[in-house]
Backbone as CSV, one residue per row, in Angstrom:
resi,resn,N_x,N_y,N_z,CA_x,CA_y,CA_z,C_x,C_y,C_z
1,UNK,0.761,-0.597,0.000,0.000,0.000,0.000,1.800,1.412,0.000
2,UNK,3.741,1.703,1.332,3.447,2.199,1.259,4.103,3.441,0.818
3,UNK,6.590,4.850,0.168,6.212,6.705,0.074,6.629,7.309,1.050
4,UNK,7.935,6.585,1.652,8.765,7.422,2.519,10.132,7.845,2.662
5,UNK,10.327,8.687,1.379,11.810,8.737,1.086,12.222,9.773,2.112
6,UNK,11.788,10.774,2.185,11.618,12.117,3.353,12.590,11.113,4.524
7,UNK,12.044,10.219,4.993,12.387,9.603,6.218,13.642,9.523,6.149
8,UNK,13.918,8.902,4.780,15.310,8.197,4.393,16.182,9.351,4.252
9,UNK,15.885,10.366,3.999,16.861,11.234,4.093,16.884,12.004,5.490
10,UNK,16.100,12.085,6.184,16.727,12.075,7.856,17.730,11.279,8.088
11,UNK,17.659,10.376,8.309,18.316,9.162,8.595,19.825,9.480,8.408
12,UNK,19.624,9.219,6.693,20.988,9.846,6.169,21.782,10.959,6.479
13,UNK,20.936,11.826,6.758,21.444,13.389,7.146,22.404,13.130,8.395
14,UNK,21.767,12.009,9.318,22.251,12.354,10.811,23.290,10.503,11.066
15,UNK,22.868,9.716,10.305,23.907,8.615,9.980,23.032,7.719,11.045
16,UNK,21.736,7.888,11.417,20.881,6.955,12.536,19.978,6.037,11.184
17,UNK,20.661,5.367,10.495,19.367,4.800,9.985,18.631,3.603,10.851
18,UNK,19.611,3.030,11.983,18.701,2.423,13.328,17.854,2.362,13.885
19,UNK,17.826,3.835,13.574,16.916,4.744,14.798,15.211,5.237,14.398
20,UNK,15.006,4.364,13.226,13.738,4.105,12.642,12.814,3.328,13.721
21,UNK,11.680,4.061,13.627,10.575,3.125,14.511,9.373,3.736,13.941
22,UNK,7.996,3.230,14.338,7.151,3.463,13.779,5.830,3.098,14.512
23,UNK,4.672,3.936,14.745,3.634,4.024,15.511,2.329,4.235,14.867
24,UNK,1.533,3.282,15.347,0.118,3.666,14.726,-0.408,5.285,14.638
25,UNK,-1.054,5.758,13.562,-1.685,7.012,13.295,-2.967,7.027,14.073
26,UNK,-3.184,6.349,15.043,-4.478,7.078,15.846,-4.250,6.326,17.428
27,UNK,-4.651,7.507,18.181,-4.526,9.151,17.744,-3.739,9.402,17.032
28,UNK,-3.885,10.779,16.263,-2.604,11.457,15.663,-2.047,11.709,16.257
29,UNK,-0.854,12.225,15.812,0.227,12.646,16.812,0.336,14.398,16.346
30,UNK,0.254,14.927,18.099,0.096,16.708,17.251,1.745,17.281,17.216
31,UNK,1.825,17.937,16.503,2.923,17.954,16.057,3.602,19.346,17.360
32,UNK,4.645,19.533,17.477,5.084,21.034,18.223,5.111,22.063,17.402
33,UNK,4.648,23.225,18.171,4.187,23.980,17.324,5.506,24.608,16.856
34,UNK,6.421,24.858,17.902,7.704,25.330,17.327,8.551,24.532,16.258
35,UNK,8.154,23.713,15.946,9.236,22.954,15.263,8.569,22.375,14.113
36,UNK,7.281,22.465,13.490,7.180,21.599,12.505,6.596,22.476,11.146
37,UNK,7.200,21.516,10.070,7.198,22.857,8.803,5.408,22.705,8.426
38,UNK,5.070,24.222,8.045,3.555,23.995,7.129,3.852,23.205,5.727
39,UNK,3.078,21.854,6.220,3.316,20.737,5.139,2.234,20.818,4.116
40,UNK,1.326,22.377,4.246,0.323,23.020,3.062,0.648,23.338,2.007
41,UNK,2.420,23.560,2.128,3.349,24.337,1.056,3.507,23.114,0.080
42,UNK,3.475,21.843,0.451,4.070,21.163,-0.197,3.664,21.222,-1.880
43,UNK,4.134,21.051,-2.832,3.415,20.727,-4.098,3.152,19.449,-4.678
44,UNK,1.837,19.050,-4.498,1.212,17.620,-5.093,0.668,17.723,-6.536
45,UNK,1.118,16.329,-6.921,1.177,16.447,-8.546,-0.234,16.337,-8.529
46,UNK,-0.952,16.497,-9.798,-2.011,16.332,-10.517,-2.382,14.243,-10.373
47,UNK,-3.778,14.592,-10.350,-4.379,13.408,-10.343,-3.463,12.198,-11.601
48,UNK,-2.861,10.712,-11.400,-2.471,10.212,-11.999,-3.339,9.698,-12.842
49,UNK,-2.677,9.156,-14.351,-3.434,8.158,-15.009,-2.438,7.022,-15.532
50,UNK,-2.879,5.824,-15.008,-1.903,4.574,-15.636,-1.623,4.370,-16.903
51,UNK,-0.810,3.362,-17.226,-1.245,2.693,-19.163,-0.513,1.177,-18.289
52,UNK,-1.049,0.523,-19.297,-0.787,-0.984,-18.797,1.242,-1.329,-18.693
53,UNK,1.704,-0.814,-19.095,3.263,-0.607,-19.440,3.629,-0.204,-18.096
54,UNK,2.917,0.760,-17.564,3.547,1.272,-16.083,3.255,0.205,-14.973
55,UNK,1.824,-0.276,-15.171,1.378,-1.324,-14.064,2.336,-2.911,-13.944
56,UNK,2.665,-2.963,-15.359,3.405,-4.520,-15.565,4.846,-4.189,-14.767
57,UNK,5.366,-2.919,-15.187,6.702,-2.672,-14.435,6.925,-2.848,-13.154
58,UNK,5.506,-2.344,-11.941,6.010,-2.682,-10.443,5.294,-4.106,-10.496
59,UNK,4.129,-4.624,-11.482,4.071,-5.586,-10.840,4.710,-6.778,-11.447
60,UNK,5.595,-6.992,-12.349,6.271,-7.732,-12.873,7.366,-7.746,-12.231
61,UNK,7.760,-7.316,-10.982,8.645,-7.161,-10.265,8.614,-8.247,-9.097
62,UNK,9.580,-9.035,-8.028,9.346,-9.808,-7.153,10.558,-9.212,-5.782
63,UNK,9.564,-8.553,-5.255,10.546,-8.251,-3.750,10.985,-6.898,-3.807
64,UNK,11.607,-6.616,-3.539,12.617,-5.232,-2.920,13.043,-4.226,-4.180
65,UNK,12.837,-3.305,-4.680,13.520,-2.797,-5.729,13.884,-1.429,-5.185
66,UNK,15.053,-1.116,-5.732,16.029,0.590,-5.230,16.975,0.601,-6.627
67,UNK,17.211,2.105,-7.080,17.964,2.481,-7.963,18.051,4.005,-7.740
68,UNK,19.391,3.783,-7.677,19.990,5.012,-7.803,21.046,6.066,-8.611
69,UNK,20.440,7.199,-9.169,21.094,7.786,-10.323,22.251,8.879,-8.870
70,UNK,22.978,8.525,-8.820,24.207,9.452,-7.968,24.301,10.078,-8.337
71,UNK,24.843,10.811,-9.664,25.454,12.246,-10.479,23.907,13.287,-10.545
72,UNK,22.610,12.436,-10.437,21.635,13.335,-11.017,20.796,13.452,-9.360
73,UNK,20.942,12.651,-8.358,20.401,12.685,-7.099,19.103,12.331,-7.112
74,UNK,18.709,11.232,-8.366,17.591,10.698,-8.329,17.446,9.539,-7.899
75,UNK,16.424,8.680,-6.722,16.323,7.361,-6.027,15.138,7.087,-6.370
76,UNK,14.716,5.685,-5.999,13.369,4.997,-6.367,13.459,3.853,-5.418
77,UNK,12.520,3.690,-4.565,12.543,2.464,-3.855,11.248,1.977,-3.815
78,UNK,11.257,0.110,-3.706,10.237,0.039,-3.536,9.645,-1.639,-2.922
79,UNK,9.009,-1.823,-3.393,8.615,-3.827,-3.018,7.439,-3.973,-3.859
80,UNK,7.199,-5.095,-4.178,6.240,-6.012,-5.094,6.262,-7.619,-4.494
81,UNK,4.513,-7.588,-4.222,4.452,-8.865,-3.298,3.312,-9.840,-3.580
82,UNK,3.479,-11.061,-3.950,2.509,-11.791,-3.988,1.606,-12.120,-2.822
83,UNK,-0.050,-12.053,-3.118,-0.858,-12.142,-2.131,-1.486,-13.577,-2.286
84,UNK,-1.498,-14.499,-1.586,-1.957,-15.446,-1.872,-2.901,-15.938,-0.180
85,UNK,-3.798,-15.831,-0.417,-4.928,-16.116,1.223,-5.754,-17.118,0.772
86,UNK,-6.257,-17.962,1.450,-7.205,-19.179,1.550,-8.352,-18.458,2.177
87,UNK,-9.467,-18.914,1.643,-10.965,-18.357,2.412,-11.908,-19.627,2.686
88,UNK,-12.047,-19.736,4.056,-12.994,-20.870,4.493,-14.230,-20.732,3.603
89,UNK,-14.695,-21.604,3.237,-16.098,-22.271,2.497,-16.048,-21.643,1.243
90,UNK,-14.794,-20.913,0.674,-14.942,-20.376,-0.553,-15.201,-21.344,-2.243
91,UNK,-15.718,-21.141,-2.986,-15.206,-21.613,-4.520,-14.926,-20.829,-5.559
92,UNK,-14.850,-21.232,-6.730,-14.309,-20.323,-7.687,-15.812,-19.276,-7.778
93,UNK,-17.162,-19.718,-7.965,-17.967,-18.831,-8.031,-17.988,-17.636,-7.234
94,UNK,-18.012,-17.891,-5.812,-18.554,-17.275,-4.797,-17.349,-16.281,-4.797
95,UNK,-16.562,-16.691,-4.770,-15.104,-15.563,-5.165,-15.249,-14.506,-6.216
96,UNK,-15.518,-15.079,-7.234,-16.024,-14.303,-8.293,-17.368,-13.064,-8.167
97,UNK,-18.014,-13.912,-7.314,-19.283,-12.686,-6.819,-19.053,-11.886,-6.035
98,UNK,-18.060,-12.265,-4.819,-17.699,-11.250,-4.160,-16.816,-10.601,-4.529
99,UNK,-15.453,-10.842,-5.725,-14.725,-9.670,-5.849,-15.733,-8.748,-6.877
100,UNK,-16.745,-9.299,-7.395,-17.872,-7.905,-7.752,-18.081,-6.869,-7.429
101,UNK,-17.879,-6.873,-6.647,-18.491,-5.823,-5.679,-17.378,-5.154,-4.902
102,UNK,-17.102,-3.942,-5.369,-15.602,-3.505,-5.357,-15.156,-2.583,-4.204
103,UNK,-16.602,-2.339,-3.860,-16.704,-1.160,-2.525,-16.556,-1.994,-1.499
104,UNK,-17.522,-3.364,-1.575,-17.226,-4.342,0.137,-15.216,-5.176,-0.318
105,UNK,-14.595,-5.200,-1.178,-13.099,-5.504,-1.645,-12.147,-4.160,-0.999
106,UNK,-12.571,-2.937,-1.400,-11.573,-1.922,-0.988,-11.684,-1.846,0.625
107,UNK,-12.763,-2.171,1.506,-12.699,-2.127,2.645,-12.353,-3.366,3.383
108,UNK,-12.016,-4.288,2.586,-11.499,-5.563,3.191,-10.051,-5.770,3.022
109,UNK,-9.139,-4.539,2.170,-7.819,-4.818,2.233,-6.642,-3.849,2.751
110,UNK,-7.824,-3.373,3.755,-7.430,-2.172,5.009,-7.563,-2.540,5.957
111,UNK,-6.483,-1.667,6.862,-7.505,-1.529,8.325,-8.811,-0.592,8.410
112,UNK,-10.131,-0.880,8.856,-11.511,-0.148,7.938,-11.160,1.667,9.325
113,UNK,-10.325,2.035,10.168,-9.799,2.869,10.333,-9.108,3.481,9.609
114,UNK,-8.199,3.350,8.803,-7.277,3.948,8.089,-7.791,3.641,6.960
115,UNK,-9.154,3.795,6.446,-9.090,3.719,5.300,-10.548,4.463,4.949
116,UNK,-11.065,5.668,3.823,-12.332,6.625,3.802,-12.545,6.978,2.001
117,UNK,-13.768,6.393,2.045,-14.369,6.729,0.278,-13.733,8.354,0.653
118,UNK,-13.047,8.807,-1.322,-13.429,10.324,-1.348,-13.971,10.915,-2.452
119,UNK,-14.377,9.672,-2.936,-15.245,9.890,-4.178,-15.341,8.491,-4.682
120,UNK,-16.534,8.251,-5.556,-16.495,7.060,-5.973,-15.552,6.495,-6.453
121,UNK,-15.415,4.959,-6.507,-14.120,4.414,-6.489,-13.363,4.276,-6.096
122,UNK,-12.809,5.583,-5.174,-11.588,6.329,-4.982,-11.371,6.065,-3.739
123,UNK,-10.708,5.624,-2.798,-10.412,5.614,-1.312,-9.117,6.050,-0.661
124,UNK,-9.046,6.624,0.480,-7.787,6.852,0.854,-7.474,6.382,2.134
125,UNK,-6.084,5.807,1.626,-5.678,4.881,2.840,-4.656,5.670,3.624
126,UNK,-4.667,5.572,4.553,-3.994,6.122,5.548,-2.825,5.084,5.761
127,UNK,-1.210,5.171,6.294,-0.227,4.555,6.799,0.118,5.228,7.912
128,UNK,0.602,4.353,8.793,0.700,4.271,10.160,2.185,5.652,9.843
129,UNK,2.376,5.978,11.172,3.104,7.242,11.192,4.289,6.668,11.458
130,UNK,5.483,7.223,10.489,7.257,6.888,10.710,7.646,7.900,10.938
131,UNK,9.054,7.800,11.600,9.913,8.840,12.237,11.233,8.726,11.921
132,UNK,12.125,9.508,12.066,13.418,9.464,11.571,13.939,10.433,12.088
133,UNK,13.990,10.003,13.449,14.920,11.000,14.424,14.124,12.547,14.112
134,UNK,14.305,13.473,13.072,13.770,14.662,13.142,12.371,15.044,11.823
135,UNK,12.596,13.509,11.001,11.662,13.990,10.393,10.256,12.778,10.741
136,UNK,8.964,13.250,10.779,7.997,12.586,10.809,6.800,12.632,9.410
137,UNK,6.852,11.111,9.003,5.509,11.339,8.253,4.257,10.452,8.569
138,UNK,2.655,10.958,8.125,1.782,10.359,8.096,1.465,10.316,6.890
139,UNK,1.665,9.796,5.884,1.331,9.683,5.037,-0.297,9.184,4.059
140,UNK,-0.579,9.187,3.112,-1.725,8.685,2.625,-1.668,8.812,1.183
141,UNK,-2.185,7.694,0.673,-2.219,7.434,-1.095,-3.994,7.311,-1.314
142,UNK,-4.454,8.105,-2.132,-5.687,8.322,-2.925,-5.738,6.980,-3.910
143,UNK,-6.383,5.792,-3.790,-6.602,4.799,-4.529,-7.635,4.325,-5.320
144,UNK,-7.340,4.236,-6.416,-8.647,3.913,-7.248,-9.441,2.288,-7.640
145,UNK,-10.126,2.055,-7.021,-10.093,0.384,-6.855,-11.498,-0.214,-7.998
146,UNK,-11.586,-1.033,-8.678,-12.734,-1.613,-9.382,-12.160,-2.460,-10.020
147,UNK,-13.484,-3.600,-10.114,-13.578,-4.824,-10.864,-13.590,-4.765,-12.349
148,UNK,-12.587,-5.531,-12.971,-12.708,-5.384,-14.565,-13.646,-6.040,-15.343
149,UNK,-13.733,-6.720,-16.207,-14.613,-7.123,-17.056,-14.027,-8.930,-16.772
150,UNK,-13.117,-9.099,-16.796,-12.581,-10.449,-16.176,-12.886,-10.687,-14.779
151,UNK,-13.351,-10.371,-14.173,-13.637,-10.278,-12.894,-12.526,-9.988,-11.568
152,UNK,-11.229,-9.525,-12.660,-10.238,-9.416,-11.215,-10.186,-7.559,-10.787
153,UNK,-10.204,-7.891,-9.420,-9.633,-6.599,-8.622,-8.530,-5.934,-8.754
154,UNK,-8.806,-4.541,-9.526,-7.458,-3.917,-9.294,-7.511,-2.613,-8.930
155,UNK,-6.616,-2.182,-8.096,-6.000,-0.978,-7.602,-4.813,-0.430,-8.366
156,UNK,-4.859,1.251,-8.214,-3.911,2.027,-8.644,-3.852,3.214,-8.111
157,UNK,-2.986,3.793,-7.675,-2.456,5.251,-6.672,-3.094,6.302,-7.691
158,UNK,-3.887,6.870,-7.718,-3.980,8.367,-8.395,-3.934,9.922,-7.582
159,UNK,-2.987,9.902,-6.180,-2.563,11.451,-5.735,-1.994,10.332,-4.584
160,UNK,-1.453,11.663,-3.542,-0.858,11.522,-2.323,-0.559,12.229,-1.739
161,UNK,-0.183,12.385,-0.390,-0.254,13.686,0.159,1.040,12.571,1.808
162,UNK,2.561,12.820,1.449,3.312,12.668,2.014,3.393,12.994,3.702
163,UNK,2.681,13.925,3.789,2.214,14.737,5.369,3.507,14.827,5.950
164,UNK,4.393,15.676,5.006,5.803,15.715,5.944,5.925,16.481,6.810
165,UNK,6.404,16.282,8.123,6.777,17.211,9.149,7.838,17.379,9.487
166,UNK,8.656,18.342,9.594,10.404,18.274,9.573,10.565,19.407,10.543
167,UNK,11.932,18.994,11.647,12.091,19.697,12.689,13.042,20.636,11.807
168,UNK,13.658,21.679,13.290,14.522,23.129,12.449,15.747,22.295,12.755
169,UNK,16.724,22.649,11.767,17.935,22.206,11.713,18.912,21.427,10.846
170,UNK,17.581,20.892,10.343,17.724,19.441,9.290,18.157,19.687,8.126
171,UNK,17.979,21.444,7.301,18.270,21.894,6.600,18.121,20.911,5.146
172,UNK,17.024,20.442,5.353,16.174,19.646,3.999,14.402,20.427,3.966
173,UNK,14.070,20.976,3.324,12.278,21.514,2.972,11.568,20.510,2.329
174,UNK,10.700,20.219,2.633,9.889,19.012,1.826,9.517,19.384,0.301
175,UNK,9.950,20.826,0.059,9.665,21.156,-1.249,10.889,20.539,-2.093
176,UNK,11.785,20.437,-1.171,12.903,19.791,-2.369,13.184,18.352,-2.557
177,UNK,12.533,17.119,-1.827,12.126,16.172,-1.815,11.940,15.765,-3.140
178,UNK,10.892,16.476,-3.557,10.062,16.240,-5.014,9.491,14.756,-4.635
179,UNK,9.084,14.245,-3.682,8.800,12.651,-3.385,7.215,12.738,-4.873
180,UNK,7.307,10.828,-5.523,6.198,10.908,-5.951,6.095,9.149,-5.645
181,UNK,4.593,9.003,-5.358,4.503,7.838,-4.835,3.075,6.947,-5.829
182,UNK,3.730,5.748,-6.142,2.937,4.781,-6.898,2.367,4.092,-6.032
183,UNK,1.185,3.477,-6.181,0.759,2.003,-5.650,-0.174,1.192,-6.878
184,UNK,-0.045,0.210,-7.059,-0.444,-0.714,-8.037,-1.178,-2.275,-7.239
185,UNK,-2.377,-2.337,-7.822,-2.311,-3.965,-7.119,-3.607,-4.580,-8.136
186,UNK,-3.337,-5.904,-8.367,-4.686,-6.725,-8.576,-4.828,-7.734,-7.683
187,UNK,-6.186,-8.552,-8.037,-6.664,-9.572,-7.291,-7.592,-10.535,-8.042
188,UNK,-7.376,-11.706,-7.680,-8.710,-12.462,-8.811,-8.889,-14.121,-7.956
189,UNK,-9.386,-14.675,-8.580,-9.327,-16.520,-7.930,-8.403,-16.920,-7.992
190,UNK,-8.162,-17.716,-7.040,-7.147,-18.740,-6.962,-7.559,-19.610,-7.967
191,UNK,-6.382,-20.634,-8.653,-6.195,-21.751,-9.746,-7.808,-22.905,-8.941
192,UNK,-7.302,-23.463,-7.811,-7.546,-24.397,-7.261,-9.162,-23.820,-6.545
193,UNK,-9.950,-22.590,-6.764,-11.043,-21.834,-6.143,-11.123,-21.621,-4.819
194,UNK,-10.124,-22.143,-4.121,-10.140,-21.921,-2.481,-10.029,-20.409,-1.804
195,UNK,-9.820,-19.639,-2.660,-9.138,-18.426,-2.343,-8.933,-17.425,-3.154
196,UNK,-7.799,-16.549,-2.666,-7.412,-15.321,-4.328,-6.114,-15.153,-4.319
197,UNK,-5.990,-15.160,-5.046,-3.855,-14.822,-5.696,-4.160,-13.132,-6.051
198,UNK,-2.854,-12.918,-6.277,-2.675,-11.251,-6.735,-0.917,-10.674,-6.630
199,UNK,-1.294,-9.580,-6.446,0.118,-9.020,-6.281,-0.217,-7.446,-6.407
200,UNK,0.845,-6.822,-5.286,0.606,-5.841,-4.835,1.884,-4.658,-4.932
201,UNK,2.756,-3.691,-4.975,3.453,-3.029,-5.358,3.623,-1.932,-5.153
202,UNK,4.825,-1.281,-4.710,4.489,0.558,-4.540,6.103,0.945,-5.275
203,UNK,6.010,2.160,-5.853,7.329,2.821,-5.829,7.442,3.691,-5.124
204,UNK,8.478,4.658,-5.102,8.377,6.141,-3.985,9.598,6.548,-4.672
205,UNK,9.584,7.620,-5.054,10.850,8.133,-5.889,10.931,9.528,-5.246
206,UNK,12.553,9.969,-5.797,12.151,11.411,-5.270,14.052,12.009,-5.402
207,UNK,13.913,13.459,-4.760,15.644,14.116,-4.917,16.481,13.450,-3.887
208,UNK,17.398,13.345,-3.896,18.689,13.563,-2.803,19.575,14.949,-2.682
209,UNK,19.055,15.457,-1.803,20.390,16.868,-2.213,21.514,16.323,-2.118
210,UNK,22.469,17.564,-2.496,24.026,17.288,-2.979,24.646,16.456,-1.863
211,UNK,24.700,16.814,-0.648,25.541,16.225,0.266,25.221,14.761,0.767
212,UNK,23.859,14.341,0.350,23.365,12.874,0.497,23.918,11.887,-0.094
213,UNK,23.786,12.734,-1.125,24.346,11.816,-2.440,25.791,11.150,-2.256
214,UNK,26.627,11.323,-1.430,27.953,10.914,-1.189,27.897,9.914,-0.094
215,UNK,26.998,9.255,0.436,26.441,8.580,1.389,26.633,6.938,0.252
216,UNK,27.172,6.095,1.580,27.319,4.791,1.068,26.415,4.282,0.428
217,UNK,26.260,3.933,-1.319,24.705,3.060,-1.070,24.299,1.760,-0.279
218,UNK,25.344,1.059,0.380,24.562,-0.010,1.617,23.633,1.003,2.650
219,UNK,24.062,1.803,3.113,23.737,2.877,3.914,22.005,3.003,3.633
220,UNK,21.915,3.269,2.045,20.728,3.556,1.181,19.951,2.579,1.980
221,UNK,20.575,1.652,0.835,19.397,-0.335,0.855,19.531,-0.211,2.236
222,UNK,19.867,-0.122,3.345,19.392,-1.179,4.075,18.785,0.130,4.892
223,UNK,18.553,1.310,5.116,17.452,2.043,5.287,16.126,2.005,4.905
224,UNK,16.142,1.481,3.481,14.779,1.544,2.838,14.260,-0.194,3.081
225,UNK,15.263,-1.033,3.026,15.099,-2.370,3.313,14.086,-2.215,4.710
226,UNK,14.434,-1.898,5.483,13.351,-1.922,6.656,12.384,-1.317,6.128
227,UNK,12.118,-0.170,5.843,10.978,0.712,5.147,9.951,-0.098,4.597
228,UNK,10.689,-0.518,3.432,9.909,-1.864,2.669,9.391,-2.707,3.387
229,UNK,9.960,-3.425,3.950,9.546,-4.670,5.111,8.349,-4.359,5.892
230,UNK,8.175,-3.227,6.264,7.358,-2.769,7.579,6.362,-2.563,6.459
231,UNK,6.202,-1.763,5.677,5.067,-1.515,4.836,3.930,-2.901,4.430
232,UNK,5.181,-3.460,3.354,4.736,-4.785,2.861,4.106,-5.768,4.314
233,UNK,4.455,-6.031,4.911,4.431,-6.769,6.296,2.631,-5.934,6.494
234,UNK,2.971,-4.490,6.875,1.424,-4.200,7.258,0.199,-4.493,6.299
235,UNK,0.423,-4.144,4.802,-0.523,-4.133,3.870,-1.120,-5.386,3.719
236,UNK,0.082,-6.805,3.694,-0.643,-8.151,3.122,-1.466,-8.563,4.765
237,UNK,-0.699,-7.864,5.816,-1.415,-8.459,7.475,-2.778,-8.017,7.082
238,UNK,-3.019,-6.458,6.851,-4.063,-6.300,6.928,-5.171,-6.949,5.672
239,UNK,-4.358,-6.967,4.419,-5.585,-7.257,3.980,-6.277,-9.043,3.615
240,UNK,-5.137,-9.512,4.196,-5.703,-11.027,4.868,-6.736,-11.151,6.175
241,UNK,-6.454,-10.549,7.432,-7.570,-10.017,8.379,-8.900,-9.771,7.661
242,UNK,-8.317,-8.046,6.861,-9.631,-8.209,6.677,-10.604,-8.872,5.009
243,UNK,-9.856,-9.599,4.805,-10.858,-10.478,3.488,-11.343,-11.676,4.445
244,UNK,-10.323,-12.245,5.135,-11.465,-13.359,5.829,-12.745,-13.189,6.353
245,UNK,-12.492,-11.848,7.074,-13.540,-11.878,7.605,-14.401,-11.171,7.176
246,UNK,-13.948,-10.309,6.057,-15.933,-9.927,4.782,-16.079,-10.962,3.864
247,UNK,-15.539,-12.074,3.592,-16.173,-13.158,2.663,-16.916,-13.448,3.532
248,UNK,-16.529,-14.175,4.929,-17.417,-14.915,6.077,-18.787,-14.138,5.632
249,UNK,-18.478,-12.629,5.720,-19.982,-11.716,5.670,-20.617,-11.421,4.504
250,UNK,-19.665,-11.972,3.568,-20.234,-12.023,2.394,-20.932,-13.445,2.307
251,UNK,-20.785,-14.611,2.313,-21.548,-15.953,2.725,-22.662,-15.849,3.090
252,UNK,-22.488,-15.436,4.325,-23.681,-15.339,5.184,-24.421,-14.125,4.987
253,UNK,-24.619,-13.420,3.906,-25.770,-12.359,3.692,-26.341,-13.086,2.278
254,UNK,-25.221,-13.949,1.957,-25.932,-14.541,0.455,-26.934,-15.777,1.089
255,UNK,-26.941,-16.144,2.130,-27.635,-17.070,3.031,-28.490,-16.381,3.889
256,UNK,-28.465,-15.572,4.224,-29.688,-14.755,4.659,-30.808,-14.796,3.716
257,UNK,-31.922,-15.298,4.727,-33.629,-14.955,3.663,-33.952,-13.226,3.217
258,UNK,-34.234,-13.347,1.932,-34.274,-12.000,1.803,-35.626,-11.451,2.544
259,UNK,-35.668,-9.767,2.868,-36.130,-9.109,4.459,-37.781,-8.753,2.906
């Protein structure tokens, strides 16, 4: 699901990439008033639009991906993950009827807290809040979710809103970041009808100022290596939780006498 390069360059700035931890977004956390930048300034790109060429790229991908242009201070990090969940009393039909229905799917591969229609289709998911010694984000990706004509589920990132907060000192502005953040995912039946296969994906790209850029790239990978991990780790937890338990409710309303 998650678009935290900001972090990664704290880290870097101060040589703690250790010193990463990370806390649920509710409550929020209020920020000090002395110390945190108006993250209103930031500039968010225009609503995205895919082509099938961009979607095959993160999801034709398996695991961990980072590249880095050094001379130009451009990075990209990211993960691509197969989803594969079993659903009690499921078959190939009943799978098929319920990924129909694309509004009770987008709320089953969240936590249904961190996650709010903002227009049809469209939902925004909230990620739990990271820190990096001085910089903090809450982040959130605008997702566009519906059933195709094949009957599989897919998702795609169309905005985002990084929610950077950066203490004084750090001498990085979130305007120079330039962070831009992908998310990609489908979903459909399993081979065998027990369940659903898929695969899920994010990039997060963005600047390095000059003095970053001279920073070991192990230093890089294994900053964002946790990043990745924690993300991927939350997205497939949650959206195994919650598909088991809206098929269950999907079953049992198709078994309900109608009122």
């Amino acid at each position: 699901m998650v678009p935290l390069l900001c972090a990664l360059l704290a880290a870097a700035s101060l040589h703690a990439a250790a010193a990463f931890t990370y806390r649920s977004p509710f409550p929020p956390l209020a920020a000090p008033r002395r110390s945190v930048v108006d993250t209103a300034r930031y500039a968010r790109p225009a609503r995205k639009t895919w082509t099938a060429r961009q979607r095959d790229a993160i999801l034709g991908r398996d695991g961990e991906y980072f590249k880095l242009d050094r001379m130009r201070g451009k990075i990209e990090f990211g993960s691509s993950s197969r989803i594969n969940t079993n659903l009690d009393g499921a078959d190939e039909q009943s799978i098929r009827r319920w990924l129909s229905n694309d509004e009770q799917i987008a709320m089953s591969i969240w936590d249904p807290k961190l996650i709010t229609e903002v227009e049809p289709k469209v939902y925004r998911l909230k990620l739990m809040t990271l820190m990096f010694v001085t910089i903090q984000l809450a982040p959130h990706v605008d997702v566009k979710m519906w059933t195709d004509e094949k009957g599989s589920f897919n998702l795609e990132s169309v905005a985002f809103d990084p929610n950077i907060q950066i203490l004084p000192g750090v001498g990085v502005s979130s305007d120079q970041l330039g962070i831009l953040i992908d998310v990609v995912g489908e979903l459909y039946p399993a081979k065998d009808g027990k369940g659903v296969d898929g695969k899920i994906g994010f990039v997060t790209s963005g600047e390095l100022p000059p003095p970053m850029r001279l920073l070991p790239e192990p230093v890089l990978k294994s900053s964002l290596s946790t990043i990745n991990r924690t993300i991927t780790k939350f997205a497939i937890s949650s959206f195994q939780t919650g598909a088991r338990k809206k098929f269950q409710e999907f079953l049992r309303s198709e078994k309900a006498p109608p009122l």
